[in-house]
PQR file with spaces between the fields and no chain letter, atoms N, CA, C, O and H, PARSE charges and radii, in Angstrom:
ATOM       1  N    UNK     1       0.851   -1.175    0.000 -0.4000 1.5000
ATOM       2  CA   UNK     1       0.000    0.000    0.000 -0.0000 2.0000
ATOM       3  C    UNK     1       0.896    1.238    0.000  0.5500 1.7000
ATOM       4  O    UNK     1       1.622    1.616    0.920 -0.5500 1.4000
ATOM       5  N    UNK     2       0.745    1.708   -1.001 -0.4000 1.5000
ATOM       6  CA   UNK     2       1.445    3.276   -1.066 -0.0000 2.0000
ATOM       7  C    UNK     2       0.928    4.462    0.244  0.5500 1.7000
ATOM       8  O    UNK     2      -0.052    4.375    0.984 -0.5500 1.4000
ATOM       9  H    UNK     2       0.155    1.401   -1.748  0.4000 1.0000
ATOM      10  N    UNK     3       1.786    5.341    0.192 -0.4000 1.5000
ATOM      11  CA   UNK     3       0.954    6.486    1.418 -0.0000 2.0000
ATOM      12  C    UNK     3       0.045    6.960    0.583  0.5500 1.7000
ATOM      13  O    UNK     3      -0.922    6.818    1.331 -0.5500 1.4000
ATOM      14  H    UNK     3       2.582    5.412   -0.410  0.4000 1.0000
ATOM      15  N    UNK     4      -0.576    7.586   -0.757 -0.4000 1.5000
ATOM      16  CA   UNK     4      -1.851    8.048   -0.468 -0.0000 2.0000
ATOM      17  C    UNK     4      -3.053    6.688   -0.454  0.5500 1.7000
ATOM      18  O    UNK     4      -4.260    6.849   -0.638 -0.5500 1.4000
ATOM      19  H    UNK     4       0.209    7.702   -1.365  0.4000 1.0000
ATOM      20  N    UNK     5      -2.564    5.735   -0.264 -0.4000 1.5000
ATOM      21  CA   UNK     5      -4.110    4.458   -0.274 -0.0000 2.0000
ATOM      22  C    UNK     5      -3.923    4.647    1.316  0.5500 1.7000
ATOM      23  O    UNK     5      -4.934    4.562    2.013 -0.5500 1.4000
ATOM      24  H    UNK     5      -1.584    5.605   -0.115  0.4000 1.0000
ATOM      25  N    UNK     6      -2.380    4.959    2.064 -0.4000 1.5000
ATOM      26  CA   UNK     6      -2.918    4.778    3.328 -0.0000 2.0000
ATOM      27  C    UNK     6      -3.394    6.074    4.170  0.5500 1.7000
ATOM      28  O    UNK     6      -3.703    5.959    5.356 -0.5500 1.4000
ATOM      29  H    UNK     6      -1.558    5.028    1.498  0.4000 1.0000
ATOM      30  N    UNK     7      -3.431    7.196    3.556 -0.4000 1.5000
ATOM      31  CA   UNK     7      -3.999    8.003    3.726 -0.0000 2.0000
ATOM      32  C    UNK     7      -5.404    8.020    3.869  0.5500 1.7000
ATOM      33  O    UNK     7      -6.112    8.094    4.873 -0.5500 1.4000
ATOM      34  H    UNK     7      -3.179    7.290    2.593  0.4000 1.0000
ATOM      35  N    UNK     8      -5.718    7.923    2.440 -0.4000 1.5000
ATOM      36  CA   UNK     8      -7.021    7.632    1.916 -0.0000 2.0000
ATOM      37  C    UNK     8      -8.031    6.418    3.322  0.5500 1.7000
ATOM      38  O    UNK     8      -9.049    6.694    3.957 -0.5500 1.4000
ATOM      39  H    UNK     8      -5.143    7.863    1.624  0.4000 1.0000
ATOM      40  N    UNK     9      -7.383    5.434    3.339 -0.4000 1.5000
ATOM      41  CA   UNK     9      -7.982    4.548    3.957 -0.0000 2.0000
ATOM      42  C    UNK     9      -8.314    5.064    4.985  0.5500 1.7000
ATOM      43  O    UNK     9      -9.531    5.069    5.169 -0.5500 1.4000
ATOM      44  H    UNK     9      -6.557    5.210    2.823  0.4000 1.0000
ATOM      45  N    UNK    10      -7.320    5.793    6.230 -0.4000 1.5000
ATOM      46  CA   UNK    10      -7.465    6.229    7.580 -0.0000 2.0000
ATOM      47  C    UNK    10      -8.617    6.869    7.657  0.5500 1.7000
ATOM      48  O    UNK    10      -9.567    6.646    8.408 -0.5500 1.4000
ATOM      49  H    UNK    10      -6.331    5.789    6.081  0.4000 1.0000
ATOM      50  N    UNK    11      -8.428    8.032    6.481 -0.4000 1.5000
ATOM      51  CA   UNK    11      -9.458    9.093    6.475 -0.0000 2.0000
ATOM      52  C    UNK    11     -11.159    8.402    6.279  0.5500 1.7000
ATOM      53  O    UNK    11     -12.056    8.882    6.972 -0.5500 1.4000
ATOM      54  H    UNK    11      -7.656    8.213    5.871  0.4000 1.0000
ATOM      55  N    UNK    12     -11.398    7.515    5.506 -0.4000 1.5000
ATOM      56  CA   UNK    12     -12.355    6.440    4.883 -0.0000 2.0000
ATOM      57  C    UNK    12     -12.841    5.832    6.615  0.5500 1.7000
ATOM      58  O    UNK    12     -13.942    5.955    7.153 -0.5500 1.4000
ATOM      59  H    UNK    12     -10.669    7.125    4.943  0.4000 1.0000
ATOM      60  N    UNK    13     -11.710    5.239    7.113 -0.4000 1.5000
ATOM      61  CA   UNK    13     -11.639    4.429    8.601 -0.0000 2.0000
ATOM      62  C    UNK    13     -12.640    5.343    9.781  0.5500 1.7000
ATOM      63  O    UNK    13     -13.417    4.941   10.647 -0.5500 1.4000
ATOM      64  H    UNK    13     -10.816    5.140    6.676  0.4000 1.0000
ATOM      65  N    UNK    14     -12.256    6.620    9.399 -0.4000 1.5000
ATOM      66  CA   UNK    14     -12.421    7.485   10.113 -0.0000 2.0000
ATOM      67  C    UNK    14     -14.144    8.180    9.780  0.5500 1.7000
ATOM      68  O    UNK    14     -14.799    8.731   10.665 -0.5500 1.4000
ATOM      69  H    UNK    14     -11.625    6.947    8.696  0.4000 1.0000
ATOM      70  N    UNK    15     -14.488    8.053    8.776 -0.4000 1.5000
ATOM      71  CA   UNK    15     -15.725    9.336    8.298 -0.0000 2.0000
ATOM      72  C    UNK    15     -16.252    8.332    7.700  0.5500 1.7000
ATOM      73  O    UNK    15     -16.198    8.331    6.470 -0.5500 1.4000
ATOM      74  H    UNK    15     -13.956    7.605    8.057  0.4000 1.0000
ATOM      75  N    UNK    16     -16.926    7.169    8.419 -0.4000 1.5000
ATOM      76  CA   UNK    16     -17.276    5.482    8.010 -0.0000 2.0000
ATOM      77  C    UNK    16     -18.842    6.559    7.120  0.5500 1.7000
ATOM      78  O    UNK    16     -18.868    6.180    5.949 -0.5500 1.4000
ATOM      79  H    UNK    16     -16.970    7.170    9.418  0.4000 1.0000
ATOM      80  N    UNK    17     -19.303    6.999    7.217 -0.4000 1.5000
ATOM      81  CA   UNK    17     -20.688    7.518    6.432 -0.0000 2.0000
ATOM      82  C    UNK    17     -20.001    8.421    5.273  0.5500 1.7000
ATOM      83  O    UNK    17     -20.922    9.041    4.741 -0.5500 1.4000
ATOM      84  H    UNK    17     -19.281    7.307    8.168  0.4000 1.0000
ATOM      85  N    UNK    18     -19.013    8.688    4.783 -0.4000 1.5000
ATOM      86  CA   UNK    18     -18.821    9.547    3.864 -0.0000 2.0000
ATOM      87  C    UNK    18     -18.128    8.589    3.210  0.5500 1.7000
ATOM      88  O    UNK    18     -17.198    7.907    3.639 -0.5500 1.4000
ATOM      89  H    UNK    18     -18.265    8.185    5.215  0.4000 1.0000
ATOM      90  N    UNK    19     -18.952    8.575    1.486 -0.4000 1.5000
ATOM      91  CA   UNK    19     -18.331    7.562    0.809 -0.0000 2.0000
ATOM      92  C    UNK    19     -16.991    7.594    0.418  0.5500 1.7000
ATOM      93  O    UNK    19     -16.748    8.536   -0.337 -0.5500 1.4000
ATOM      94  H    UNK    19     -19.708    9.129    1.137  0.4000 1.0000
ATOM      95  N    UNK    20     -15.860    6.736    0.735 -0.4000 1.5000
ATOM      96  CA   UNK    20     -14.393    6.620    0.018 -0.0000 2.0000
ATOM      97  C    UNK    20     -14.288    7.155   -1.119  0.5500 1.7000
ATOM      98  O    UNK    20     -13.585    8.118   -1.424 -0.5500 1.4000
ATOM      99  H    UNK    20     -16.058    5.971    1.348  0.4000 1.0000
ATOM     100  N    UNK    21     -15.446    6.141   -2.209 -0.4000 1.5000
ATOM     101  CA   UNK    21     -15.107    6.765   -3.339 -0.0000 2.0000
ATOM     102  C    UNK    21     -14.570    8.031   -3.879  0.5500 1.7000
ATOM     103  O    UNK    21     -13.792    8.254   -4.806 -0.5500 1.4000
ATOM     104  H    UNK    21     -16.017    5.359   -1.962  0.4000 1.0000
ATOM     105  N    UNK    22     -15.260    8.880   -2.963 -0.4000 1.5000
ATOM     106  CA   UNK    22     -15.291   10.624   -3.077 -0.0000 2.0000
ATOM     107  C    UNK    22     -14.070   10.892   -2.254  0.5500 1.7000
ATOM     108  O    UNK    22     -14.103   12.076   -1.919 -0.5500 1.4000
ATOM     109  H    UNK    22     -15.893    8.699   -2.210  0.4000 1.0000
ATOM     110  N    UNK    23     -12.778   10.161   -1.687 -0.4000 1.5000
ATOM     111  CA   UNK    23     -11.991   10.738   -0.929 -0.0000 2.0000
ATOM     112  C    UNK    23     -10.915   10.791   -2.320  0.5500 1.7000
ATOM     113  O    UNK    23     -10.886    9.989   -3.253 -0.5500 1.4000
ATOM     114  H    UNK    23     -12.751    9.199   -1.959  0.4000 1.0000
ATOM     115  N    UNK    24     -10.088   11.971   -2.117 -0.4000 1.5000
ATOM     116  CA   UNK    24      -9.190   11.741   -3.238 -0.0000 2.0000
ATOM     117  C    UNK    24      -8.394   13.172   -2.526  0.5500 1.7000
ATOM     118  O    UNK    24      -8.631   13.743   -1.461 -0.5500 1.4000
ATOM     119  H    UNK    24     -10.112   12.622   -1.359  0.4000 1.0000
ATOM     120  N    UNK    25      -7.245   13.499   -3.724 -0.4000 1.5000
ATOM     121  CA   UNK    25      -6.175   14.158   -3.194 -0.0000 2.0000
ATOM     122  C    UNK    25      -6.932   16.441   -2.724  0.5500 1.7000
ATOM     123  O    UNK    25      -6.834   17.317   -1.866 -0.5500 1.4000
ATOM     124  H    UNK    25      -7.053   13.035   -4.589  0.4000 1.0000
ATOM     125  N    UNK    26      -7.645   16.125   -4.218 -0.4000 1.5000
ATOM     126  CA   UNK    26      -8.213   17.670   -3.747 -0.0000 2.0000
ATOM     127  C    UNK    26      -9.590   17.632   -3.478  0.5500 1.7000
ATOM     128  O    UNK    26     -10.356   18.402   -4.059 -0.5500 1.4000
ATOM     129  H    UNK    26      -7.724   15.413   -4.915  0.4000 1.0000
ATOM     130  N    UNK    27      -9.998   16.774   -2.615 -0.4000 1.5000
ATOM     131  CA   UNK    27     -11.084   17.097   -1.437 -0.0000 2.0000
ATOM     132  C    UNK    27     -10.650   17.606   -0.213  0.5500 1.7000
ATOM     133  O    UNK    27      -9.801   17.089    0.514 -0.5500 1.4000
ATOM     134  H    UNK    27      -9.377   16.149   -2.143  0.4000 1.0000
ATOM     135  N    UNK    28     -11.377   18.825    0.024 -0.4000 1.5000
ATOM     136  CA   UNK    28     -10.959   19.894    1.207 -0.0000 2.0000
ATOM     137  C    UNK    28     -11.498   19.073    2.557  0.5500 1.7000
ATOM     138  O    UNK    28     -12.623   18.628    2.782 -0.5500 1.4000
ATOM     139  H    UNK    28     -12.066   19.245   -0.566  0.4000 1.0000
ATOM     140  N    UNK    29     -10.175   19.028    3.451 -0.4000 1.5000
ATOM     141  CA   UNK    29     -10.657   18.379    4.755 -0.0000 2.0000
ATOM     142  C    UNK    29     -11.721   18.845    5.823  0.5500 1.7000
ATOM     143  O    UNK    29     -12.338   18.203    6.673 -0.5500 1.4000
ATOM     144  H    UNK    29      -9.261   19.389    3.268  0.4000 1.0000
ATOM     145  N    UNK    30     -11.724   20.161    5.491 -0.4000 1.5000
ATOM     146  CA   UNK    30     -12.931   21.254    6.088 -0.0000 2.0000
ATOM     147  C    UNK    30     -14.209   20.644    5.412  0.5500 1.7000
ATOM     148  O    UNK    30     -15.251   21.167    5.807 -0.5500 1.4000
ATOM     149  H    UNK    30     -11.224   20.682    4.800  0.4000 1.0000
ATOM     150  N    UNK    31     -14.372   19.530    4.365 -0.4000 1.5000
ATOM     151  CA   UNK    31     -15.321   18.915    3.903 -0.0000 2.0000
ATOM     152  C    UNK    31     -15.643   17.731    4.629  0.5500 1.7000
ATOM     153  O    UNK    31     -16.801   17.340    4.478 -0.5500 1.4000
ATOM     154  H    UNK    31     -13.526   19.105    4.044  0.4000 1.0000
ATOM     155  N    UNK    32     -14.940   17.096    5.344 -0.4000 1.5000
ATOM     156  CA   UNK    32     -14.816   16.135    5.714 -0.0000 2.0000
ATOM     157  C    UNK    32     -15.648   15.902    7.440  0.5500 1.7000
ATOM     158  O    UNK    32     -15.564   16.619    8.437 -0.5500 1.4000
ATOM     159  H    UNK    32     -14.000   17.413    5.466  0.4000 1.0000
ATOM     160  N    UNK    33     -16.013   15.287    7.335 -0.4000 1.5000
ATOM     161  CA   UNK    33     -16.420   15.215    9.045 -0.0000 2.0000
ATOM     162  C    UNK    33     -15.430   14.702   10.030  0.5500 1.7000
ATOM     163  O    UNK    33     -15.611   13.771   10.815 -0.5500 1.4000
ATOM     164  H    UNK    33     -16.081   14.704    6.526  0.4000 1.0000
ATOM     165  N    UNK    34     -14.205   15.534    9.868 -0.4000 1.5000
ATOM     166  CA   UNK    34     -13.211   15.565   11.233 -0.0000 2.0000
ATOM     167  C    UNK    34     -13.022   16.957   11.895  0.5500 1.7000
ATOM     168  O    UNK    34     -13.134   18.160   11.657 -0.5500 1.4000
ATOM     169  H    UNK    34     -14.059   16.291    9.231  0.4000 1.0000
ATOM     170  N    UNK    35     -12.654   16.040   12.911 -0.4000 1.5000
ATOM     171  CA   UNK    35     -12.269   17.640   13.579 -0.0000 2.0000
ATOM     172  C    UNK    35     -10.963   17.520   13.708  0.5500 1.7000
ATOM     173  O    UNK    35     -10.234   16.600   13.335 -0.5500 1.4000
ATOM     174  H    UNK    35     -12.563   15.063   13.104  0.4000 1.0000
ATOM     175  N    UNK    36     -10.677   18.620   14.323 -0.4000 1.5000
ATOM     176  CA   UNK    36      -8.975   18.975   14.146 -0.0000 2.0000
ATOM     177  C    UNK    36      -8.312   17.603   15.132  0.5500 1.7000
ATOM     178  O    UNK    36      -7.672   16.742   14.527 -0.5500 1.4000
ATOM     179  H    UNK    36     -11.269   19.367   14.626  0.4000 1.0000
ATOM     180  N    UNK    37      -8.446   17.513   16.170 -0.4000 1.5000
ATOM     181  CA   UNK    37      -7.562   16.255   16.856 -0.0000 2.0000
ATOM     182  C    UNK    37      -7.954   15.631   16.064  0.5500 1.7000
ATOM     183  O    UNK    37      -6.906   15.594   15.419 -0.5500 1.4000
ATOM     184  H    UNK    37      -8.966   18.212   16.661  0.4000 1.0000
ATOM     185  N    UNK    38      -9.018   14.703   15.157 -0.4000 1.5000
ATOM     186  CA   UNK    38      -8.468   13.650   14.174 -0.0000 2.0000
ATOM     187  C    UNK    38      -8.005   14.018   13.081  0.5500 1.7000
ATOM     188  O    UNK    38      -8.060   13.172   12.188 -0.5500 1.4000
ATOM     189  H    UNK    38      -9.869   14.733   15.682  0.4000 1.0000
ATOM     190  N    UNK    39      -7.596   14.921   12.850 -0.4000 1.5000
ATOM     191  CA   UNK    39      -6.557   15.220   11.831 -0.0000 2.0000
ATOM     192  C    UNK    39      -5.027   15.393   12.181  0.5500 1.7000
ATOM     193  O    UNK    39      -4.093   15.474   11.383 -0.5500 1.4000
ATOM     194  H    UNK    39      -7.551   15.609   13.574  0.4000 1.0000
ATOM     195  N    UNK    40      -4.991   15.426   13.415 -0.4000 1.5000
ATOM     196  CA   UNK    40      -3.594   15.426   14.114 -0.0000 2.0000
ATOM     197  C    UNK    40      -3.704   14.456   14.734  0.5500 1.7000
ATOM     198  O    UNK    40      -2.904   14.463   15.669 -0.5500 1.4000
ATOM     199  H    UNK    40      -5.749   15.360   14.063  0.4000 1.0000
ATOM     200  N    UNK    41      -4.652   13.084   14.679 -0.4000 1.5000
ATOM     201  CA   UNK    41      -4.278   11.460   14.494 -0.0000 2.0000
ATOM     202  C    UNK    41      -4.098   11.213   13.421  0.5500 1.7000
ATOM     203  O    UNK    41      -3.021   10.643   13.591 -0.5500 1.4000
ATOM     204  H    UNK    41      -5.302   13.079   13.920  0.4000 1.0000
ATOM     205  N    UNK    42      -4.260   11.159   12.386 -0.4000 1.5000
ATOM     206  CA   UNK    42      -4.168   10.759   11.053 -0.0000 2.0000
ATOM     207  C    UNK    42      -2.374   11.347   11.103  0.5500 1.7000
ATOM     208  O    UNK    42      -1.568   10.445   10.876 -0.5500 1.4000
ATOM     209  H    UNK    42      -5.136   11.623   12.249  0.4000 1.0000
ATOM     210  N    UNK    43      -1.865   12.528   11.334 -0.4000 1.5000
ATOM     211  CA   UNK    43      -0.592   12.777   10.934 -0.0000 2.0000
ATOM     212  C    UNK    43      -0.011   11.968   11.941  0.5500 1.7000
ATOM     213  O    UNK    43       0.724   11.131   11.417 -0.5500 1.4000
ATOM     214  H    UNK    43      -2.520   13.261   11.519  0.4000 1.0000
ATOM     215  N    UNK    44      -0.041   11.889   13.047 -0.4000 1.5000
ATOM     216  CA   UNK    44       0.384   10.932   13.847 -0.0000 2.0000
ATOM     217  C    UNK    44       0.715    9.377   12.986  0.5500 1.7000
ATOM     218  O    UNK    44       1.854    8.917   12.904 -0.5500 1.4000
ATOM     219  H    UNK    44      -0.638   12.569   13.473  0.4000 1.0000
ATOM     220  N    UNK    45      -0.502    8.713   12.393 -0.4000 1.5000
ATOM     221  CA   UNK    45      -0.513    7.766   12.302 -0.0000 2.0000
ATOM     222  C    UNK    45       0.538    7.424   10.852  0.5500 1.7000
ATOM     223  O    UNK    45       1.254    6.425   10.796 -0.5500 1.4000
ATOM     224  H    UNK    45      -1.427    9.087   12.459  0.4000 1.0000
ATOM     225  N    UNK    46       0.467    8.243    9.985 -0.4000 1.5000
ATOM     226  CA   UNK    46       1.360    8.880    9.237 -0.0000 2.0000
ATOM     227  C    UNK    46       2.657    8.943    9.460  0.5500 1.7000
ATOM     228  O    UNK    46       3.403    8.242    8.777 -0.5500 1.4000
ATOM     229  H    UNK    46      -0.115    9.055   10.031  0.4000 1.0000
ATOM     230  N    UNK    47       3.184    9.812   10.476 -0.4000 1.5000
ATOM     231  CA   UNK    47       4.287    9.671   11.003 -0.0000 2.0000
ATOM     232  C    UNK    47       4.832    8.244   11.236  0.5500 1.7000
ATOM     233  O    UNK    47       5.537    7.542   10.510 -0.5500 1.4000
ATOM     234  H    UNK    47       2.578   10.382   11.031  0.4000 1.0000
ATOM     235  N    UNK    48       4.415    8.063   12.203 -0.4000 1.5000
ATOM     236  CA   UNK    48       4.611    6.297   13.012 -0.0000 2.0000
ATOM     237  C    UNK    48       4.656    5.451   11.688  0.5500 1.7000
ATOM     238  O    UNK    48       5.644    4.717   11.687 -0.5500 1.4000
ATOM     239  H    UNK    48       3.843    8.633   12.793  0.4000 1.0000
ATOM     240  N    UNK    49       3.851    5.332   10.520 -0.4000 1.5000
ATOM     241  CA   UNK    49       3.511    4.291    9.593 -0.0000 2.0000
ATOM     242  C    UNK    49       4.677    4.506    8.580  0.5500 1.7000
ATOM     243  O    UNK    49       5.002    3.533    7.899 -0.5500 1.4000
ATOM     244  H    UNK    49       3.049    5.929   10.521  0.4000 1.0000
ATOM     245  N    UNK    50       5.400    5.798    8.400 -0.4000 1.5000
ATOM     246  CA   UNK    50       6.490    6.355    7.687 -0.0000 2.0000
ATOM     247  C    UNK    50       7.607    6.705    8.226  0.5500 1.7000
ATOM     248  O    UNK    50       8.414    7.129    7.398 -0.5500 1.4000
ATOM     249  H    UNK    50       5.136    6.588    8.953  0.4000 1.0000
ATOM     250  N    UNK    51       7.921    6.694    9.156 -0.4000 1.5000
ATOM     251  CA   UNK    51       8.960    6.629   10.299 -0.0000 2.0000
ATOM     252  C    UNK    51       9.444    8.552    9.686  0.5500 1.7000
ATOM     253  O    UNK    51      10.544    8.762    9.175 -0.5500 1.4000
ATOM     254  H    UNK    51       7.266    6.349    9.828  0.4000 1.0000
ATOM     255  N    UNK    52       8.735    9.327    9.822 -0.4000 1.5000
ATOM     256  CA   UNK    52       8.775   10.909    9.357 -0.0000 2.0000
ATOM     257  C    UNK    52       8.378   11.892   10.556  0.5500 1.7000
ATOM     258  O    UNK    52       7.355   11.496   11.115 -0.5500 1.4000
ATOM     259  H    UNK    52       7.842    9.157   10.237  0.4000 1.0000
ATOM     260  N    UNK    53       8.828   12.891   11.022 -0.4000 1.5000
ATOM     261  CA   UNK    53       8.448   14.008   11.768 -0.0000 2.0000
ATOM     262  C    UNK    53       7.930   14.813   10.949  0.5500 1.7000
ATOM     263  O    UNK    53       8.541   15.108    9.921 -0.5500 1.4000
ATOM     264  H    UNK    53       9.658   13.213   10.567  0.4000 1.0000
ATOM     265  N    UNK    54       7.120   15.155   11.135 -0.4000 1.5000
ATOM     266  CA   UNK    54       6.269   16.647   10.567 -0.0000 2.0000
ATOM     267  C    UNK    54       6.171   17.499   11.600  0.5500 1.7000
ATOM     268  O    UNK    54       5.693   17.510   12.734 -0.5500 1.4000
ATOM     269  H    UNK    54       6.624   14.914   11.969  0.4000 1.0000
ATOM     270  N    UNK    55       7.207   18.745   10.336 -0.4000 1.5000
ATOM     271  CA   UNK    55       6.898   19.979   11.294 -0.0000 2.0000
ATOM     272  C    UNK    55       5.577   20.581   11.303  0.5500 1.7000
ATOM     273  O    UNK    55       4.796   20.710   10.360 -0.5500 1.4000
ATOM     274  H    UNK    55       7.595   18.737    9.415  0.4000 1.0000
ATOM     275  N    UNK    56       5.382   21.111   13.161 -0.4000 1.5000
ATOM     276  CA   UNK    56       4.478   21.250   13.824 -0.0000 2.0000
ATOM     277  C    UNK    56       3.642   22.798   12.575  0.5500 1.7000
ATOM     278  O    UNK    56       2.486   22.925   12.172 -0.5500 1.4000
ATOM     279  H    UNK    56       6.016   21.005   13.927  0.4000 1.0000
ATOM     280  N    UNK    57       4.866   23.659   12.349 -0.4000 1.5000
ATOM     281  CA   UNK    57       4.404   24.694   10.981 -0.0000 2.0000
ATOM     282  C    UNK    57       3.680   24.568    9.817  0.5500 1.7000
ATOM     283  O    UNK    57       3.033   25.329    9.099 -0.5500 1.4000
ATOM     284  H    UNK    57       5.805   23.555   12.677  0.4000 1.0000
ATOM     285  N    UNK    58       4.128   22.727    9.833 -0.4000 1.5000
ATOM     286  CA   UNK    58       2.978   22.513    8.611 -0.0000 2.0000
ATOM     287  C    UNK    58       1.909   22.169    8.540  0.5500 1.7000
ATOM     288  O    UNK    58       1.167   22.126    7.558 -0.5500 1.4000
ATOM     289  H    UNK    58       4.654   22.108   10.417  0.4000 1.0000
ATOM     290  N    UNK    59       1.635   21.732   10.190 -0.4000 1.5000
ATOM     291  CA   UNK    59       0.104   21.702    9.865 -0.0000 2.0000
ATOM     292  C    UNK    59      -1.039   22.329    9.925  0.5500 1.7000
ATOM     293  O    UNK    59      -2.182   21.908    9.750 -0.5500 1.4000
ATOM     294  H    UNK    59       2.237   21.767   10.988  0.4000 1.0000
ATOM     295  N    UNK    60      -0.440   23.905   10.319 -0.4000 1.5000
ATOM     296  CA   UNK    60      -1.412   24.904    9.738 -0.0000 2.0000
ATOM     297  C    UNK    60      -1.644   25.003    8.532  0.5500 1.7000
ATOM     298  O    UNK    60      -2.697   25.537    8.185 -0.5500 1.4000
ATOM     299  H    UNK    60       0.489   24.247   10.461  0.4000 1.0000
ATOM     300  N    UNK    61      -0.850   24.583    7.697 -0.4000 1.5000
ATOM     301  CA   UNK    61      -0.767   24.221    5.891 -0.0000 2.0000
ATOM     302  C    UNK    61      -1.654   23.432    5.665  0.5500 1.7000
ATOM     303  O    UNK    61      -2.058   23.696    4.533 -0.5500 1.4000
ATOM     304  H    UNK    61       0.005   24.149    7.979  0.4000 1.0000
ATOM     305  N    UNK    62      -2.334   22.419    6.167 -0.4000 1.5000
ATOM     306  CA   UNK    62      -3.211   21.357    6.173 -0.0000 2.0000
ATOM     307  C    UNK    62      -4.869   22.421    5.272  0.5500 1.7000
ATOM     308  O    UNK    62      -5.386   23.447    5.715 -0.5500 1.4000
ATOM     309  H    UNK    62      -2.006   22.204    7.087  0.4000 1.0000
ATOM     310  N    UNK    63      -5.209   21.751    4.164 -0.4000 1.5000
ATOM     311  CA   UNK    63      -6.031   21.843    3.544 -0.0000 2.0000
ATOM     312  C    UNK    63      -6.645   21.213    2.983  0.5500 1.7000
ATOM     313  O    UNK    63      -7.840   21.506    2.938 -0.5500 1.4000
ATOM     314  H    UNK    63      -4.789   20.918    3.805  0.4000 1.0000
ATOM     315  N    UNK    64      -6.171   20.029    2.264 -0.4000 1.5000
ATOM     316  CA   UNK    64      -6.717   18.806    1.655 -0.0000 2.0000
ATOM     317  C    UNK    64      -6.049   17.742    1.856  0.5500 1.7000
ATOM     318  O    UNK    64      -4.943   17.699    2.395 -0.5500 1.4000
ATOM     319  H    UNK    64      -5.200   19.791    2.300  0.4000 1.0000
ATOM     320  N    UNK    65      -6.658   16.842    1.449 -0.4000 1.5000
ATOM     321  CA   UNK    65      -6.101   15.250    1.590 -0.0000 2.0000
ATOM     322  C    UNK    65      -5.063   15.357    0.709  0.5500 1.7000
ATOM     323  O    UNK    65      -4.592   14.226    0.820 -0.5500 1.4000
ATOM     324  H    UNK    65      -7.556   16.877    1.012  0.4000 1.0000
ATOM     325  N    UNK    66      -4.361   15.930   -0.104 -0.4000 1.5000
ATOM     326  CA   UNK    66      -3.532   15.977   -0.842 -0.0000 2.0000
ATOM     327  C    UNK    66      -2.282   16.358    0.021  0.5500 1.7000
ATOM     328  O    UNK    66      -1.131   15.920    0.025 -0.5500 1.4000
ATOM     329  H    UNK    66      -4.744   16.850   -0.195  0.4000 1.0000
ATOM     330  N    UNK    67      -3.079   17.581    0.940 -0.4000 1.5000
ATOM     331  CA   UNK    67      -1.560   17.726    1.790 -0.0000 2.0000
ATOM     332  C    UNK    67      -1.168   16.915    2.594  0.5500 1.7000
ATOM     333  O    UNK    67       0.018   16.866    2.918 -0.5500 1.4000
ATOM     334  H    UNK    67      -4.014   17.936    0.937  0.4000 1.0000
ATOM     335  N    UNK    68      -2.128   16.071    3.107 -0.4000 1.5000
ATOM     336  CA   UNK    68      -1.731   15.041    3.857 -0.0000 2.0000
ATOM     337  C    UNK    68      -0.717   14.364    3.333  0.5500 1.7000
ATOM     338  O    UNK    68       0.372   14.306    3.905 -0.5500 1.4000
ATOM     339  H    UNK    68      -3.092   16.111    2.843  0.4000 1.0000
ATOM     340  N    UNK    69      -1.010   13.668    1.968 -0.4000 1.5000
ATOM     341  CA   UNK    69      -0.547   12.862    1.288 -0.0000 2.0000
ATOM     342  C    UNK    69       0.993   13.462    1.256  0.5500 1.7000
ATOM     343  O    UNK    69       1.966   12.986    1.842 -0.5500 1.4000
ATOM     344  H    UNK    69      -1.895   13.715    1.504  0.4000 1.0000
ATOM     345  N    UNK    70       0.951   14.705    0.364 -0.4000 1.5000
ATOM     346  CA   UNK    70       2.776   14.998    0.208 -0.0000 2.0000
ATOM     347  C    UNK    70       3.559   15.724    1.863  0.5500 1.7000
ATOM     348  O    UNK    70       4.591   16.392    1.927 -0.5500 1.4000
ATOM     349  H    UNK    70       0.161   15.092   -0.112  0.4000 1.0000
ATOM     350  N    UNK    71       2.807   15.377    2.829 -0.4000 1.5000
ATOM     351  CA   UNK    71       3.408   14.741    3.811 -0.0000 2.0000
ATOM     352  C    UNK    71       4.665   13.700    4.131  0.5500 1.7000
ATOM     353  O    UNK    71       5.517   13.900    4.997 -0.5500 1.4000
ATOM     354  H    UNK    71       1.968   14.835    2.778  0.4000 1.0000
ATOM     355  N    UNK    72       4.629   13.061    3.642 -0.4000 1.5000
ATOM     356  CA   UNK    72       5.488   11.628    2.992 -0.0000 2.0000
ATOM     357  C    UNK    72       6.134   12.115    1.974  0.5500 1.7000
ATOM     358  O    UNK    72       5.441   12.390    0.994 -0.5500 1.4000
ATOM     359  H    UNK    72       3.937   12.899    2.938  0.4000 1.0000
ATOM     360  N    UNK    73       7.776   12.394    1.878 -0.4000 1.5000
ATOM     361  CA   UNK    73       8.575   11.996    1.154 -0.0000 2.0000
ATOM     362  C    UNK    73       8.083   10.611   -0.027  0.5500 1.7000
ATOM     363  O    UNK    73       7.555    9.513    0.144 -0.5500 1.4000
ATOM     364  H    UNK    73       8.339   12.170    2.674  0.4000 1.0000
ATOM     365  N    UNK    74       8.630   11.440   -1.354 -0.4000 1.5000
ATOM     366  CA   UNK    74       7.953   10.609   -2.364 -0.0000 2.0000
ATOM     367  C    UNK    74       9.017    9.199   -2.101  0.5500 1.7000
ATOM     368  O    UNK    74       8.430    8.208   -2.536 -0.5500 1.4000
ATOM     369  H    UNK    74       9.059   12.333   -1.493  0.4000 1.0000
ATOM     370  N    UNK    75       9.928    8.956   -1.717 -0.4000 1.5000
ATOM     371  CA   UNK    75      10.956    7.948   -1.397 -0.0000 2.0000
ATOM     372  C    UNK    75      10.743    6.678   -0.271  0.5500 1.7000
ATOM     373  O    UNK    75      11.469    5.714   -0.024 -0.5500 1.4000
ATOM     374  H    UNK    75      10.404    9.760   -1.364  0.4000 1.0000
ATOM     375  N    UNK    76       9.233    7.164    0.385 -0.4000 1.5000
ATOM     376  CA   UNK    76       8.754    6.302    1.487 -0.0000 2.0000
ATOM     377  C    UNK    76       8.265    5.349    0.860  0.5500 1.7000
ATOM     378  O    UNK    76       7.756    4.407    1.467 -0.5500 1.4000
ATOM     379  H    UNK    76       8.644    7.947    0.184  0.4000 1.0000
């Protein structure tokens, strides 16, 4: 599983009534039915699953599932 399927999935794991299908890189997370601590589990889980620190600066950058995604070094 690449990081955006495991992205994708968490987020899917997470918002069990909002169809997957519709999760993709530029769907806005402000669309999404999370709130901010599960979006700072998801980078968590991210982290840990990619052995990566994310700076704490970027996740005011957080806008779409896309940013999640290039989170991850394309080399992971």
């Amino acid at each position: 599983m690449n990081h955006e399927e495991f992205v994708i999935n968490d987020i899917a794991g997470r918002c069990v009534d909002y169809p997957k299908e519709k999760i993709n890189r530029t769907l806005m997370l402000s669309s999404l039915p999370l709130g901010s601590l599960q979006v700072l589990e998801i980078v968590h889980e991210i982290e840990t699953r990619f052995g990566i620190d994310v700076d704490e600066n970027s996740l005011l950058e957080l806008k779409s599932v896309g940013d999640l995604v290039d989170l991850v070094p394309d080399d992971r």
